[in-house]
C-alpha positions as a Markdown table, in Angstrom:
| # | Residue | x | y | z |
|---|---|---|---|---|
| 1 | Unk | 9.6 | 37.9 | 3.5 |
| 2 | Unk | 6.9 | 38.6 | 6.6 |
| 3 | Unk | 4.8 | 41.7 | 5.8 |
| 4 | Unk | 3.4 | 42.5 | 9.2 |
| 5 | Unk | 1.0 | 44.5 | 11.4 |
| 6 | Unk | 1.6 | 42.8 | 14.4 |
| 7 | Unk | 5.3 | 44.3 | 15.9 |
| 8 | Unk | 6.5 | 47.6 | 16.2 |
| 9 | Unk | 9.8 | 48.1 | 15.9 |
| 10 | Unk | 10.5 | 47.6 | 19.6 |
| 11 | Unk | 8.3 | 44.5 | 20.2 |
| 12 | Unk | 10.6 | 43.0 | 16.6 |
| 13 | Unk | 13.9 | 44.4 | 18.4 |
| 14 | Unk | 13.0 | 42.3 | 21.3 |
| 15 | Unk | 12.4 | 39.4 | 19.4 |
| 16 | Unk | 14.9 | 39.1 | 17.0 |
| 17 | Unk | 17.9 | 40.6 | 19.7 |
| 18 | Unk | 18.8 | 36.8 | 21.0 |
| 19 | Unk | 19.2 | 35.4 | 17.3 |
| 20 | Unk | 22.2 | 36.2 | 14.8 |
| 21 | Unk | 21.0 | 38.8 | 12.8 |
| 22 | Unk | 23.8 | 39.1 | 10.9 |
| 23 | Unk | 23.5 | 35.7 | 9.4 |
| 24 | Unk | 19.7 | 36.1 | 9.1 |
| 25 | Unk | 19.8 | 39.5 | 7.0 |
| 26 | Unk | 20.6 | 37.4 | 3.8 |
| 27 | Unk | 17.3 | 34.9 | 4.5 |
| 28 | Unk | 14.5 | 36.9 | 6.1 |
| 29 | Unk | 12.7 | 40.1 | 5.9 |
| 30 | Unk | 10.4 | 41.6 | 7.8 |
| 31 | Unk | 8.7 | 44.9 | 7.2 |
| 32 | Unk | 7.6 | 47.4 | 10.0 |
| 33 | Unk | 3.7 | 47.9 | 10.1 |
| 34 | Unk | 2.9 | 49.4 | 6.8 |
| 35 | Unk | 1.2 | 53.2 | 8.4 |
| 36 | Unk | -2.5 | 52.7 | 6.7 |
| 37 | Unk | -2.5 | 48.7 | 7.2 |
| 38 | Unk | -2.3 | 46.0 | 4.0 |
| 39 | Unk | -4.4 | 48.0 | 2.4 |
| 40 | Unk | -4.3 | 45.4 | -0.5 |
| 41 | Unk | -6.3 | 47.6 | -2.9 |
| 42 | Unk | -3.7 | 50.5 | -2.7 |
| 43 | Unk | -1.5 | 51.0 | -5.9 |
| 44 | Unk | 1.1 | 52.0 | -4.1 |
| 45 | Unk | 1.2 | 49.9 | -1.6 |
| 46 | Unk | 1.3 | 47.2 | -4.5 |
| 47 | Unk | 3.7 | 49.0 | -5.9 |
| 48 | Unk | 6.1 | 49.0 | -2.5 |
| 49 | Unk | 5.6 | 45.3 | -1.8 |
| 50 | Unk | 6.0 | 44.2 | -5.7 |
| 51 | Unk | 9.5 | 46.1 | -5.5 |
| 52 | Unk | 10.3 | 44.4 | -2.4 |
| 53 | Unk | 9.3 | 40.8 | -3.9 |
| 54 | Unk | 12.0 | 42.1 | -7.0 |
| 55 | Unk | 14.6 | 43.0 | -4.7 |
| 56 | Unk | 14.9 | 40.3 | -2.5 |
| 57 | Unk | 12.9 | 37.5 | -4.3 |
| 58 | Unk | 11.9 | 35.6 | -1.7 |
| 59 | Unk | 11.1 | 31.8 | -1.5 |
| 60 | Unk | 8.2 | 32.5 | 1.2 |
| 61 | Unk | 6.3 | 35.2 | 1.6 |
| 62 | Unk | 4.5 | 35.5 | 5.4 |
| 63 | Unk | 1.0 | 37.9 | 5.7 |
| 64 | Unk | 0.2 | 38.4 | 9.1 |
| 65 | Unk | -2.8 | 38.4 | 10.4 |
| 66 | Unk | -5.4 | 37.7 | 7.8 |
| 67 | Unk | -7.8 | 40.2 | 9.1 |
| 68 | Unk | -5.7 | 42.8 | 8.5 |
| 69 | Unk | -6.5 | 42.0 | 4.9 |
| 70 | Unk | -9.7 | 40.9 | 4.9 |
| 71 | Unk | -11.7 | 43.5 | 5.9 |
| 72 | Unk | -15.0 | 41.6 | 6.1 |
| 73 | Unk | -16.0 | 37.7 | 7.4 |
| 74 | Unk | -18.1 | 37.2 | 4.1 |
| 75 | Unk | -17.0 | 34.6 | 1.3 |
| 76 | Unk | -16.8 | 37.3 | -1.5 |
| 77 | Unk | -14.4 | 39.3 | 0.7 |
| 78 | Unk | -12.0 | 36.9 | 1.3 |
| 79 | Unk | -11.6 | 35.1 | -2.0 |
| 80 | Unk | -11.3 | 38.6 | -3.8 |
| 81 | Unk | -8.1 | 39.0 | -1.0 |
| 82 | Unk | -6.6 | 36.2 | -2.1 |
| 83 | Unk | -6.5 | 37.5 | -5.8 |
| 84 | Unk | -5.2 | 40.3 | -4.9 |
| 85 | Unk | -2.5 | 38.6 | -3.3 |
| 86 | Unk | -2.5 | 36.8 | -6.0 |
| 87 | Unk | -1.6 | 39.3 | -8.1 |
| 88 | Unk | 1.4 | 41.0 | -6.0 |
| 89 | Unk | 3.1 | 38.0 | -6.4 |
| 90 | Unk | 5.8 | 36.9 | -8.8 |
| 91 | Unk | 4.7 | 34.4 | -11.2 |
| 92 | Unk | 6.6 | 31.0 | -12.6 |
| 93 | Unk | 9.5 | 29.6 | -11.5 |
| 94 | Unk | 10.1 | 33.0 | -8.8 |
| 95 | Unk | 6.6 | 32.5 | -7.9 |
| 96 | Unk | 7.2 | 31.8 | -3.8 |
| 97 | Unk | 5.1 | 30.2 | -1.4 |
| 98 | Unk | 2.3 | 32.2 | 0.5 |
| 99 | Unk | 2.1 | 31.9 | 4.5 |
| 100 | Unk | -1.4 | 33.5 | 6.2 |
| 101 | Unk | -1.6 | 33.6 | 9.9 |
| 102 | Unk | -5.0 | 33.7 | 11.0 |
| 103 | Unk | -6.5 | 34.3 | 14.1 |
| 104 | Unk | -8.5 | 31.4 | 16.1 |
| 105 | Unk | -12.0 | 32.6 | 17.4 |
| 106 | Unk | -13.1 | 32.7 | 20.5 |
| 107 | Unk | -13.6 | 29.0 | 22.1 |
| 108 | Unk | -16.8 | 27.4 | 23.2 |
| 109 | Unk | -17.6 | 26.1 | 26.3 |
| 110 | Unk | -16.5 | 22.7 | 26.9 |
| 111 | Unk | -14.8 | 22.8 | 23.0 |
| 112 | Unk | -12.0 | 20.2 | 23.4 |
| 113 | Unk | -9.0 | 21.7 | 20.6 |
| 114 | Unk | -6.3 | 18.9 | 21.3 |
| 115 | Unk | -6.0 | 17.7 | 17.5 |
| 116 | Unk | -7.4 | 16.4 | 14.5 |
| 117 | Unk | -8.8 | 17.6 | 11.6 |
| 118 | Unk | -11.7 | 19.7 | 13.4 |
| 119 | Unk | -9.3 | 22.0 | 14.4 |
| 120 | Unk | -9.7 | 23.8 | 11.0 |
| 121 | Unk | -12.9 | 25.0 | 12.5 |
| 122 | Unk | -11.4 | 27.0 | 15.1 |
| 123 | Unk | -10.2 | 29.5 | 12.5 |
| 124 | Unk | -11.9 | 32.9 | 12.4 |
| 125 | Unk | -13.7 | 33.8 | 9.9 |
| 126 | Unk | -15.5 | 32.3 | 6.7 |
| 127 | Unk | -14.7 | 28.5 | 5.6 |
| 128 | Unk | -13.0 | 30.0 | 2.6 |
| 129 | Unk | -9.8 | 30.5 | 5.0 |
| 130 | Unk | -9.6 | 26.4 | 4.7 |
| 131 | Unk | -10.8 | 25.2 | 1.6 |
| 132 | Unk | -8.3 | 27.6 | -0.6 |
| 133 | Unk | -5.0 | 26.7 | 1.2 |
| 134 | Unk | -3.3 | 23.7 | 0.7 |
| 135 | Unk | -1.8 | 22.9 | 4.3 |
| 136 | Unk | -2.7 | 24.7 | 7.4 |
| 137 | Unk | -1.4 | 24.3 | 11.0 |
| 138 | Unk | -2.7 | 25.4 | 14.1 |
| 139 | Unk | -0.8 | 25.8 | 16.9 |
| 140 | Unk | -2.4 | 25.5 | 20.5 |
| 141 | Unk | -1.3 | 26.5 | 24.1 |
| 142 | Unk | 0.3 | 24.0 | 25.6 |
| 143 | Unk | -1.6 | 24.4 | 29.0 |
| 144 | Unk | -3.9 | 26.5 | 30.8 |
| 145 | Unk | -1.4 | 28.0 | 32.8 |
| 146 | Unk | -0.8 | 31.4 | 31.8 |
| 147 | Unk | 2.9 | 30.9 | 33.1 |
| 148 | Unk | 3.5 | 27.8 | 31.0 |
| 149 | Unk | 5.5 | 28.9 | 27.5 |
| 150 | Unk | 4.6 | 25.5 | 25.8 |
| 151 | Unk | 2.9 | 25.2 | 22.2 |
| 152 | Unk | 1.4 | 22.3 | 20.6 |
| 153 | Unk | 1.9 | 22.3 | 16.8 |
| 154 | Unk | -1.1 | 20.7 | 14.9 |
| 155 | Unk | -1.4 | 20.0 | 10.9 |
| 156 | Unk | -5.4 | 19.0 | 10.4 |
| 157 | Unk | -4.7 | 19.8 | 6.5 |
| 158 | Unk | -2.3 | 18.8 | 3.9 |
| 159 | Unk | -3.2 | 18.2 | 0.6 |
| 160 | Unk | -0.1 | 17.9 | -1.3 |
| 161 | Unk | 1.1 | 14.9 | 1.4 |
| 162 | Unk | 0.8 | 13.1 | 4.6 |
| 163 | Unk | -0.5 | 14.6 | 7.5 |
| 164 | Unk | 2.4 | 15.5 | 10.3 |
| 165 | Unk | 1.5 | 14.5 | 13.8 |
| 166 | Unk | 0.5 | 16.9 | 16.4 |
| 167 | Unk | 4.3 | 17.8 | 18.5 |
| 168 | Unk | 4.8 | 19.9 | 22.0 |
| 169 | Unk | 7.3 | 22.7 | 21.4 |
| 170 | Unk | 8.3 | 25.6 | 23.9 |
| 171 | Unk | 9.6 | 29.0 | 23.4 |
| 172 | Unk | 13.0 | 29.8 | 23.8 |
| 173 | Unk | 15.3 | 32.9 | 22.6 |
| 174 | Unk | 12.6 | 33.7 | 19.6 |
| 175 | Unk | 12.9 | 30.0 | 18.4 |
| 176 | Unk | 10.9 | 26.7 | 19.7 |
| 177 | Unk | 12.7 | 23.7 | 21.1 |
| 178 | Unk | 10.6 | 20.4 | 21.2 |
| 179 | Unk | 9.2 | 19.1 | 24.3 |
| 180 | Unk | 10.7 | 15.6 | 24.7 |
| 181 | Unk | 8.3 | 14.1 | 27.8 |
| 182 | Unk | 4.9 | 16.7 | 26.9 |
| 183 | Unk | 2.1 | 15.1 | 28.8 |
| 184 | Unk | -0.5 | 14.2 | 26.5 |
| 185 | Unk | -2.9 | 12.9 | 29.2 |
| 186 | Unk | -3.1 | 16.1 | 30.8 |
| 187 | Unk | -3.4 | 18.0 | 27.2 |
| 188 | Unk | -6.0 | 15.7 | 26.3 |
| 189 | Unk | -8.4 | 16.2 | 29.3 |
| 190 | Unk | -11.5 | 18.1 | 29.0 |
| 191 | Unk | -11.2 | 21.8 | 29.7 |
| 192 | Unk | -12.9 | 21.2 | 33.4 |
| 193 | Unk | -11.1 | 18.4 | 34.4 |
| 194 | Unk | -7.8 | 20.2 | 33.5 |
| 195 | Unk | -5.2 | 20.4 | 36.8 |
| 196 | Unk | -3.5 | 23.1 | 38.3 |
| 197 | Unk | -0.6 | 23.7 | 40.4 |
| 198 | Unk | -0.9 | 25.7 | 43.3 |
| 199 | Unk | 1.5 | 27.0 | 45.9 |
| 200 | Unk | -0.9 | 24.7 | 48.8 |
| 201 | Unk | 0.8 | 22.1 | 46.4 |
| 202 | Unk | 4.2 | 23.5 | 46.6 |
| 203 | Unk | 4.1 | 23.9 | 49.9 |
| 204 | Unk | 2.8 | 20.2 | 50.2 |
| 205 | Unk | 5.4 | 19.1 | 48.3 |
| 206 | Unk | 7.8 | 20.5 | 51.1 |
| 207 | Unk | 6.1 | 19.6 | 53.9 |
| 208 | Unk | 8.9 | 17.3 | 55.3 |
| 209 | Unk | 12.0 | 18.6 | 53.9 |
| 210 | Unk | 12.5 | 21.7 | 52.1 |
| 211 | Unk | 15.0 | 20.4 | 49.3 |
| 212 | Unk | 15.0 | 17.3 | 47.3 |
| 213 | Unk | 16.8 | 16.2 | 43.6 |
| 214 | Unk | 14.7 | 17.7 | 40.8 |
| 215 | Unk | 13.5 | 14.0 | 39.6 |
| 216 | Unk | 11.4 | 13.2 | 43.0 |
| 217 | Unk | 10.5 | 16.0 | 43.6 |
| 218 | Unk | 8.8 | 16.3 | 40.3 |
| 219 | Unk | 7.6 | 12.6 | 41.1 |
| 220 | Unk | 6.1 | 13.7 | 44.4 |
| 221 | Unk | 4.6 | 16.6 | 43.1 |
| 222 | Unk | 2.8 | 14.4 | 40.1 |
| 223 | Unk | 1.1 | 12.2 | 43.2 |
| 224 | Unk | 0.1 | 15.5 | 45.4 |
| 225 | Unk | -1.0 | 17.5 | 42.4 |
| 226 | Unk | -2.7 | 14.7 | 40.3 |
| 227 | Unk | -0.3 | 15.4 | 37.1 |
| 228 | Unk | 2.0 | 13.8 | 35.1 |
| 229 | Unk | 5.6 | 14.1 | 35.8 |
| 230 | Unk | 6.2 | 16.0 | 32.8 |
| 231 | Unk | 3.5 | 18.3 | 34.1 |
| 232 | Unk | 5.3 | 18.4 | 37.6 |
| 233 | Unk | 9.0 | 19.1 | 35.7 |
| 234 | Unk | 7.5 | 22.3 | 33.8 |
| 235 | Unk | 5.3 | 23.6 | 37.4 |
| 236 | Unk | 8.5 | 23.1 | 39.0 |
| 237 | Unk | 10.3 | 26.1 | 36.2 |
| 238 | Unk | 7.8 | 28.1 | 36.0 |
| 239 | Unk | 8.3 | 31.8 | 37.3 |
| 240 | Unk | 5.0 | 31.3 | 38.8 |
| 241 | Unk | 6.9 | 30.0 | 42.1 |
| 242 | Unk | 10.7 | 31.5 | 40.9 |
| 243 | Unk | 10.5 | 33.1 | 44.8 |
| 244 | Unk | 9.8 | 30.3 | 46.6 |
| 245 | Unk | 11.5 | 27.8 | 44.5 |
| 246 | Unk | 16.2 | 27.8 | 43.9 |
| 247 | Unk | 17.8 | 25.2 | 42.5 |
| 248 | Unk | 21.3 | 24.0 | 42.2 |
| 249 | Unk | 22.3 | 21.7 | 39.9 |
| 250 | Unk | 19.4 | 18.6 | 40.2 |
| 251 | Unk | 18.7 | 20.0 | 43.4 |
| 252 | Unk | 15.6 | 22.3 | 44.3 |
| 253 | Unk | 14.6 | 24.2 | 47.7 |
| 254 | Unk | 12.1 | 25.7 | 49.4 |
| 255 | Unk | 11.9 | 29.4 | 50.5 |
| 256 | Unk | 9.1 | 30.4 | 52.6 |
């Protein structure tokens, strides 16, 4: 069950219209944002989301975001959150798992967030947002590139097992497909030394004939651009050159 601020009706509509709904009415909830926020201290509002927990008895519950909740940064504030979280929930055997999604701050200049178990730092707020959960997961933009739809899924905490290694997913339909060739190089360089694909690239690219197969041109492009090929496959998709760029099959053109 996801108790949410985040998605109107329309924005959830959108999401949720490419996925069988039918099927998923059975497994997941998801509640409209409540009118006065998780106002957590609210006996009603308990009272709505405890008769929601009886009625659908839930294996997970999902709060999103945090600071909807929390109404202050300060250590007091957010451990007294989590007992009233706490408290909403079912206890024993129906007692479900809880979910936060927290914001990330702001990042600092020259901050390098490509894994490991620093990342936990990134999370706004105070340091009781990692020390009470037992696992936490941050997930990262997969480039720079405002056009690029690629995620990279990071676990710098679990305490109850192994740690998972970091994995390149992208967005698809509402659900995330893994990224079988993501280039790590390029993920892993410093913020500054990051590269870009431009349309002087493109255009370079094309120079000398304006179609090739998909593989060398993405092979050429990696060369001109400085990238890995898995870098030059994804520039190559992007909608940031959809009106210069057509492809058939394995083959891709140029349109001036």
């Amino acid at each position: 069950m996801i108790v949410q601020t985040e998605n109107g009706r329309y924005r959830l509509q959108q999401e949720y219209a490419q996925l069988p709904c039918a099927e998923l009415d059975e497994w997941i909830w998801v509640s409209e944002p409540p009118p006065f926020g998780l106002t957590l201290s609210n006996e009603e509002f308990q009272a709505d989301i405890r008769a929601a927990l009886g009625s659908f008895k839930p294996d997970c519950v999902v709060l999103d975001p945090w600071n909807a909740a929390a109404r202050d940064d300060k250590q007091r504030d957010y451990l007294e959150t989590f007992d009233k979280i706490r408290t909403m929930l079912p206890t024993g055997e129906s007692k479900p798992a809880l979910v936060v999604i927290a914001h990330t701050r702001k990042p600092q200049p020259k901050e390098m967030r490509t894994g490991g178990t620093s990342l936990m730092h990134i999370l706004s707020g105070s340091y009781v947002l990692t020390s009470v959960p037992r696992a936490i997961f941050v997930m990262l933009r997969g480039s720079d590139d405002e056009t690029d739809d690629s995620v990279v899924f990071c676990n710098p905490k679990n305490s109850n097992g192994p740690l998972r290694s970091r994995s390149a997913w992208t967005r698809k339909a509402g659900l995330f497909e893994p990224v079988p060739n993501f280039d790590w190089s390029d993920f892993d360089r410093p913020p500054e030394s990051r590269k870009t694909v431009t349309l002087e690239h493109i255009k370079q690219l094309f120079a000398e004939s304006n179609e090739f197969e998909l593989s060398d041109a993405a092979r050429k492009l990696s060369v001109i651009a400085d990238i890995g090929e898995r870098s030059a496959y994804n520039a190559l998709s992007r909608d940031k050159f959809a009106q210069h760029l057509r492809r058939s099959g394995k083959i891709i053109r140029f349109v001036p």
